[in-house]
ZAMARGU-4260 file (C-alpha; in steps of 0.2 Angstrom, whole numbers, plus 5000, padded with zeros to 4 digits):
<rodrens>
0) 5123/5023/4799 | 5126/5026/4818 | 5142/5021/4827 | 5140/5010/4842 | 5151/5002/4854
5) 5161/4985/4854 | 5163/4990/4832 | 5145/4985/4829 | 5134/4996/4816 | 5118/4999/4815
10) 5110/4999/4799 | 5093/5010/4796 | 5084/5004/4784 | 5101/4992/4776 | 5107/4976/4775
15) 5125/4976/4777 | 5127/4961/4780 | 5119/4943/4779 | 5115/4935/4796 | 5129/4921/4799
20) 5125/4904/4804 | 5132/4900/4819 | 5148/4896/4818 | 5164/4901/4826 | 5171/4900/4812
25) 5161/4910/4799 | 5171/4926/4792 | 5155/4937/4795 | 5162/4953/4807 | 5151/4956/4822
30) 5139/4967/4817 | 5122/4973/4820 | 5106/4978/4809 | 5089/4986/4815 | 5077/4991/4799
35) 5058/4996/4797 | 5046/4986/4781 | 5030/4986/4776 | 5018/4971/4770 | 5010/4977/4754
40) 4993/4980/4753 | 4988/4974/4738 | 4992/4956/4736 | 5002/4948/4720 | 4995/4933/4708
45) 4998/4918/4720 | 5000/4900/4713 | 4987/4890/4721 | 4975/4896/4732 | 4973/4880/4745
50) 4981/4887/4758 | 4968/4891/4772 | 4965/4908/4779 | 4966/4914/4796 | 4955/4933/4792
55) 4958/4948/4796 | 4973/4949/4807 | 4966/4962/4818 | 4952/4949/4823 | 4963/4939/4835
60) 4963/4954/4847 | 4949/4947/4853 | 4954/4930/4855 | 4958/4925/4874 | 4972/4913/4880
65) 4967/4897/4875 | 4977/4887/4861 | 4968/4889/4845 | 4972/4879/4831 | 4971/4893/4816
70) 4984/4903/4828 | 4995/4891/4828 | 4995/4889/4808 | 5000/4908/4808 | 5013/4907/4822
75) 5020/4891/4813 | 5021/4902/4797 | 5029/4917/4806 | 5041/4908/4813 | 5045/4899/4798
80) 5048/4913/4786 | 5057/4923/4799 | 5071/4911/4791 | 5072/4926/4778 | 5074/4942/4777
85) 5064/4956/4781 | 5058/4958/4764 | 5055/4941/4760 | 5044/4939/4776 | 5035/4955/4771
90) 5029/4946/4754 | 5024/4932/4762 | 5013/4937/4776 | 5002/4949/4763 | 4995/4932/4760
95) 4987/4929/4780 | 4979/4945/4784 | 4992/4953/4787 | 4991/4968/4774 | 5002/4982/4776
100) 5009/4977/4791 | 5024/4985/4799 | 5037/4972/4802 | 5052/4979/4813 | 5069/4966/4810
105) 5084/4967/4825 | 5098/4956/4823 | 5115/4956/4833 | 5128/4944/4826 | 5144/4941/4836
110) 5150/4922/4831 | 5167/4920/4846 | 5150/4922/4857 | 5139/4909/4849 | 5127/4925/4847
115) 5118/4926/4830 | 5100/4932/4834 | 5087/4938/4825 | 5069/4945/4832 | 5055/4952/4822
120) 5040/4964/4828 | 5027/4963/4816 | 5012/4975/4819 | 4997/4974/4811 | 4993/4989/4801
125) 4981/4997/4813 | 4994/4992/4828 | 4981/4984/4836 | 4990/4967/4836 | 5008/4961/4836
130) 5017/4943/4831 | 5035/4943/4841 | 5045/4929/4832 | 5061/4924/4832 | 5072/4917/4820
135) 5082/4901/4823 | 5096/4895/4816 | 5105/4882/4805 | 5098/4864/4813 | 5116/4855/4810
140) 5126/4868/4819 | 5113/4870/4832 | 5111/4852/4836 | 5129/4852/4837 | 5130/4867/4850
145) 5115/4859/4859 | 5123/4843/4861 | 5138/4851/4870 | 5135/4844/4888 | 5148/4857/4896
150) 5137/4871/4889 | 5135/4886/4907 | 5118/4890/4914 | 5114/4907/4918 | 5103/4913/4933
155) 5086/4919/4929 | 5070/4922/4935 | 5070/4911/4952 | 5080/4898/4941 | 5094/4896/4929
160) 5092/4896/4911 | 5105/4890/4894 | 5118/4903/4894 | 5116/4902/4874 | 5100/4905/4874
165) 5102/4919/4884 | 5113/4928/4876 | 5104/4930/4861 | 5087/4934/4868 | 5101/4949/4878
170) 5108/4954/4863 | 5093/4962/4857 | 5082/4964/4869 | 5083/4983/4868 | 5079/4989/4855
175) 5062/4976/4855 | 5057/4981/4871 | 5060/5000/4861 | 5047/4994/4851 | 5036/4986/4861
180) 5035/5002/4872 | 5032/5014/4857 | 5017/5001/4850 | 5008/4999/4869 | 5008/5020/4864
185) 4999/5016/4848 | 5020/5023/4838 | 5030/5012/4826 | 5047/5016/4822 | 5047/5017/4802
190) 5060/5021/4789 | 5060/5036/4776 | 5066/5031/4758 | 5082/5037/4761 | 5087/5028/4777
195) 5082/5038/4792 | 5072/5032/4806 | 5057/5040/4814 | 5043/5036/4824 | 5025/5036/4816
200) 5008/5037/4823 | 4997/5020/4822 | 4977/5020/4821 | 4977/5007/4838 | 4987/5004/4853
205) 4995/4987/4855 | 4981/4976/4862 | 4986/4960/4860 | 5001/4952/4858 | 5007/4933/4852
210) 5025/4927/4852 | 5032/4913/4843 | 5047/4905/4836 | 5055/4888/4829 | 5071/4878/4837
215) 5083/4893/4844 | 5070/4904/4841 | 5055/4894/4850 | 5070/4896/4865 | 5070/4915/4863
220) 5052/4914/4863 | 5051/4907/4880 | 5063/4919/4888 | 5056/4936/4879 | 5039/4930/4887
225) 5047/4926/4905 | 5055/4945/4903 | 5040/4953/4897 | 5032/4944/4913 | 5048/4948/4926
230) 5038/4963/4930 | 5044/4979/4922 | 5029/4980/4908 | 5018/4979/4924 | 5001/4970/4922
235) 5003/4974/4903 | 5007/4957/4897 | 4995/4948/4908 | 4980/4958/4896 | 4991/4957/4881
240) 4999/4942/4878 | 4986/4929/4872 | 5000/4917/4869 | 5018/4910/4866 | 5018/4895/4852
245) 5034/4887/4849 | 5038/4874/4836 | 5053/4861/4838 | 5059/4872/4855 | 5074/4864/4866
250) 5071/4864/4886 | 5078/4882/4892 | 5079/4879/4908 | 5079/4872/4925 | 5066/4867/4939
255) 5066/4882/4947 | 5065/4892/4930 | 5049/4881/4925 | 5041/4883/4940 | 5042/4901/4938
260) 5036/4903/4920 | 5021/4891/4924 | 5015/4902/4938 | 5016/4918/4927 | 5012/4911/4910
265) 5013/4891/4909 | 4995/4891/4904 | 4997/4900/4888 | 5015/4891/4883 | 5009/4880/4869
270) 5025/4869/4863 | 5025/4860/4846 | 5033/4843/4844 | 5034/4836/4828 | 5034/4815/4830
275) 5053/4810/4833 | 5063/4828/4831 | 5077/4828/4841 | 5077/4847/4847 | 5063/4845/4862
280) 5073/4831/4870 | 5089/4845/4870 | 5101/4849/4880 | 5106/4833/4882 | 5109/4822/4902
285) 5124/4831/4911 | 5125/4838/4927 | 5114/4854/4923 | 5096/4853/4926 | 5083/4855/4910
290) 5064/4854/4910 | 5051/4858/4899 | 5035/4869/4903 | 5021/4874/4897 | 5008/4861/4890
295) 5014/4850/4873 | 5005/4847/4856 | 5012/4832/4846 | 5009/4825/4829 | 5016/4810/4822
300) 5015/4813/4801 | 5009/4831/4790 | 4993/4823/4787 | 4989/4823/4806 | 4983/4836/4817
305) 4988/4844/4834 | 4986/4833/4850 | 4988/4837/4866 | 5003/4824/4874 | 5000/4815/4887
310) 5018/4815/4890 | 5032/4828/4889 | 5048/4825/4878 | 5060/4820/4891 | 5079/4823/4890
315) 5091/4812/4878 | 5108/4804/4879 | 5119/4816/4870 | 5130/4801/4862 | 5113/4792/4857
320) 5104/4807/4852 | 5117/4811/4838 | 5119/4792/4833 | 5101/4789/4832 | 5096/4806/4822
325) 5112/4801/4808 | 5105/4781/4806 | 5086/4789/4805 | 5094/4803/4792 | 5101/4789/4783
330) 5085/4779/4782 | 5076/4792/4778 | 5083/4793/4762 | 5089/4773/4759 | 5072/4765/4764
335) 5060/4779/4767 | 5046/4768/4772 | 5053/4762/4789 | 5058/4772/4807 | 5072/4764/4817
340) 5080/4778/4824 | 5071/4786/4842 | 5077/4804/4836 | 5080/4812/4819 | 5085/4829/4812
345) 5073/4829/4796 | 5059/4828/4808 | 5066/4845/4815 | 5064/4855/4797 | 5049/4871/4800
350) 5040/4861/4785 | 5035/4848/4796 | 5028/4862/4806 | 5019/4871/4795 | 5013/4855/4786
355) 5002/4848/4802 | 4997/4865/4807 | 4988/4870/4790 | 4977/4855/4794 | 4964/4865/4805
360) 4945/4866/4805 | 4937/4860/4788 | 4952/4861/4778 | 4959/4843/4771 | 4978/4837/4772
365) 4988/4845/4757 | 5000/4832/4758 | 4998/4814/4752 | 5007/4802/4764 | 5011/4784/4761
370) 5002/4769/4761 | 5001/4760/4779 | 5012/4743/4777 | 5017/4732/4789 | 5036/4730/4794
375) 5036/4714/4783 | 5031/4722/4769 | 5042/4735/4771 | 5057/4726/4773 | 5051/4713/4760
380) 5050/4726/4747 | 5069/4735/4749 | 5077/4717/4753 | 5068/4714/4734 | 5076/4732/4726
385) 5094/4729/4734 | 5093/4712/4725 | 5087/4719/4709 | 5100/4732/4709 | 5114/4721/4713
390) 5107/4709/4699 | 5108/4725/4686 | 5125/4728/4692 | 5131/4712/4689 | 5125/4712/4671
395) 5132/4728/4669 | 5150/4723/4676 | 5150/4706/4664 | 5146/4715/4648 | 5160/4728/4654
400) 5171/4714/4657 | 5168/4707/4639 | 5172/4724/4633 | 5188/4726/4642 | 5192/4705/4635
405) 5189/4710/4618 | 5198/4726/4620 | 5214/4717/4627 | 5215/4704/4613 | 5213/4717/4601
410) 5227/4726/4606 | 5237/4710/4611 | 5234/4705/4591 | 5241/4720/4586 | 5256/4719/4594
415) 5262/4703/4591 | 5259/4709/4570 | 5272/4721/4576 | 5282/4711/4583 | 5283/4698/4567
420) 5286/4713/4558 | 5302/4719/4567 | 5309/4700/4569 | 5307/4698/4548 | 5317/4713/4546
</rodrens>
C-alpha cells in the first residue's frame, strides 16, 4: 500500500474497500483504489449461447466514427457490468472478444463531497484498442442528487459544466490519463501476484479508443472525452477516439459547453435514451443553463431497435419529474400493461439498455414483450381483477367472521356453565 495525502490509500492490486453509494451519509471512510486484472483467455461453460457476437475486439480499430449498431451493444455491456467489480467485469467481457484483456479499475470515494467515482481502462490484449467506461451509481440516490435544483456549475471548456459531475471525472483523472499515456506507448501498468505494480510491454500501441458510460457515468464519459479533446493529448484523440456512447446520461452542461464539445467531437457523441427515463431530461429547470449535445438514439420497448430522434430530451420540472417517475413506478408494478406517467425510474435500469442494443443486424429480440391492447382493454381487464379480488376477500372475511361467531358462543357457553356452577354452590 502507498500513503497519499487527504488520508486516502492506494490499494495495488486490493480491494480494501467496497465503493459506497452516494450518500452523505454512508459510513465508508474516503479512500482510494487503483488495481490491474486480466480477462481470461480461455472462456468458461456459458448458459446459453444467444447472445450475439461483436468478433475479435481488435477489429473495431478499423472502424471510423460513425455510430455502429454492434459498438453500441458492447459499449452498453461495458458500461453495464462496470457496476461490479474489476473481477466480475473481467469474467464477463471474455465472453465479447475481449480475451485477455487488461482492464485497469481507479476509484476515489470521498461521500461529504458527493464524490464516488469509478473509471475502468480496458485494453485489448494486444493494446491496440481501448473501451474507457465509467461507472454510475445508485439510480435512487442519483436522481435524488440530480433533482437538487441549487446544485453549482463549474467553468469548463468555454462553458460551465455540473460541479458533481466534475468532481468525479477530477478525482481520478490522473491516474487514467497515467494510463492512457503508457497505452498510446504500446505500456500497461500490470500487477505482480503479490501486489506490486509495474509497467508491461504490449504487442500494439493504442490506435483506437471508444468511451462509454451509463447515467453518472454516461456524464463522466462526456467530460473525459471534452478533456482528452481540451488539447493536451494534441491531435491524438481526433485519430483515436472513434466514439463516445452513453446510455441514460443527464445534460452536463451549458450552451456555451455544448457548443464547444460539438465543434471538437459532437459528431461522434452518440446518447442513448431508453423510452420515458427520467435521467436525460436531468438536471431539472432552475436558474442554471443545461443542454444536451451530440446526436440522440431512442427506443420505446427491448424489442425495438436504435433510432435516431428527431428531437432531443428537453429539461423537466424537478417537482413533476419526481411525482411522475413514483406514480409510473407504481404502475409499473399494479397494472403493468398501462403508461401514465411522462418519466420513470424503471426505464432508467442498464437492462433496458443492454436489452434494445442486443437487437442488431440479423439477430432477433431475446425478449418477449406484451401483446398490443388498447387502453379499453387494458383498463377493462384490471377494473375486472380488482373486482375479483375484492369479491375473494369478501368471502374470505365472512367465513372469518362465522369463525370468530362460532368461536365467541363457544366461549360465551362455557362460561355461563361456570357460572351456574359457582351460583349452585
Amino acid at each position: 500500500m502507498l500513503e497519499c495525502s487527504a488520508g486516502a490509500v492506494i490499494a495495488l492490486g486490493a480491494n480494501n474497500h467496497e465503493d459506497a453509494g452516494m450518500n452523505p451519509s454512508t459510513a465508508a471512510l474516503p479512500h482510494k483504489n487503483v488495481r490491474s486484472v486480466r480477462v481470461p483467455t480461455e472462456k468458461q461453460s456459458i448458459f446459453d449461447d444467444g447472445d450475439p457476437s461483436v468478433g475479435p475486439i481488435d477489429d473495431l480499430a478499423t472502424r471510423d466514427s460513425r455510430y455502429h449498431p454492434d459498438v453500441a451493444y458492447l459499449m452498453s455491456i461495458v458500461s453495464a457490468w462496470a457496476y461490479a467489480d474489476a473481477e466480475v467485469l473481467a469474467a464477463k467481457l471474455q465472453y465479447y472478444g475481449l480475451e485477455g484483456a487488461h482492464i485497469r479499475q481507479i476509484t476515489v470515494v470521498n461521500n461529504a463531497l458527493l464524490v464516488v467515482a469509478t473509471g475502468y481502462l480496458v485494453l485489448s490484449e494486444s493494446g491496440k484498442v481501448g473501451i474507457l467506461t465509467f461507472r454510475g451509481t445508485d439510480p435512487a440516490s442519483f436522481i435524488t442528487w440530480l433533482a437538487d435544483a441549487q446544485v453549482q456549475q463549474r467553468k469548463f471548456l468555454q462553458g460551465h459544466v455540473h460541479a458533481g459531475f466534475y468532481g468525479n471525472v477530477n478525482a481520478i483523472w490522473g491516474d487514467i490519463a497515467d494510463a492512457l499515456v503508457l497505452a498510446r506507448n504500446g505500456q500497461v501498468i500490470d500487477t505482480t501476484p503479490d501486489g506490486a505494480a509495474h509497467a508491461a510491454k504490449l504487442t500494439n500501441k493504442l490506435e483506437a479508443l471508444y468511451i462509454t458510460g451509463h447515467s453518472l457515468g454516461g456524464a463522466m464519459a462526456v467530460l473525459a472525452a471534452a478533456r482528452l479533446f481540451k488539447g493536451d493529448f494534441g491531435d491524438w484523440p481526433r485519430e483515436a477516439v472513434r466514439g463516445v456512447y452513453t446510455f441514460g446520461q443527464p445534460m452536463v452542461g451549458d450552451a456555451e459547453f455544448c457548443q464547444a464539445v460539438k465543434n471538437r467531437f459532437g459528431e461522434r457523441l452518440f446518447r442513448h435514451v431508453y423510452h420515458d427515463d427520467v435521467v436525460p431530461h436531468l438536471p431539472p429547470k432552475s436558474d442554471f443553463d443545461y443542454e444536451h449535445v451530440g446526436k440522440e438514439w431512442t427506443a420505446e420497448h427491448p424489442t425495438k431497435r436504435w433510432a435516431p430522434s428527431a428531437s432531443t430530451a428537453e429539461r423537466a420540472n424537478a417537482l413533476y419529474a419526481v411525482i411522475s417517475s413514483a406514480a409510473t413506478a407504481f404502475e409499473a408494478r399494479v397494472f403493468p400493461s398501462t403508461r401514465i406517467g411522462k418519466y420513470s425510474i424503471d426505464d432508467h435500469m442498464p437492462l433496458n439498455y443492454v436489452e434494445v442494443s442486443r437487437n442488431f443486424g440479423p439477430h432477433a429480440p431475446v425478449i418477449k414483450g406484451p401483446p398490443e391492447r388498447g387502453l379499453l382493454d387494458i383498463v377493462t381487464d384490471n377494473v375486472n381483477l380488482a373486482v375479483g379480488a375484492a369479491a375473494d376477500e369478501v368471502v374470505v372475511a365472512s367465513r372469518l367472521a362465522a369463525k370468530l361467531t362460532d368461536a365467541a358462543l363457544v366461549d360465551v357457553g362455557d362460561l355461563s356453565k361456570r357460572a351456574t356452577k359457582i351460583l349452585q354452590r
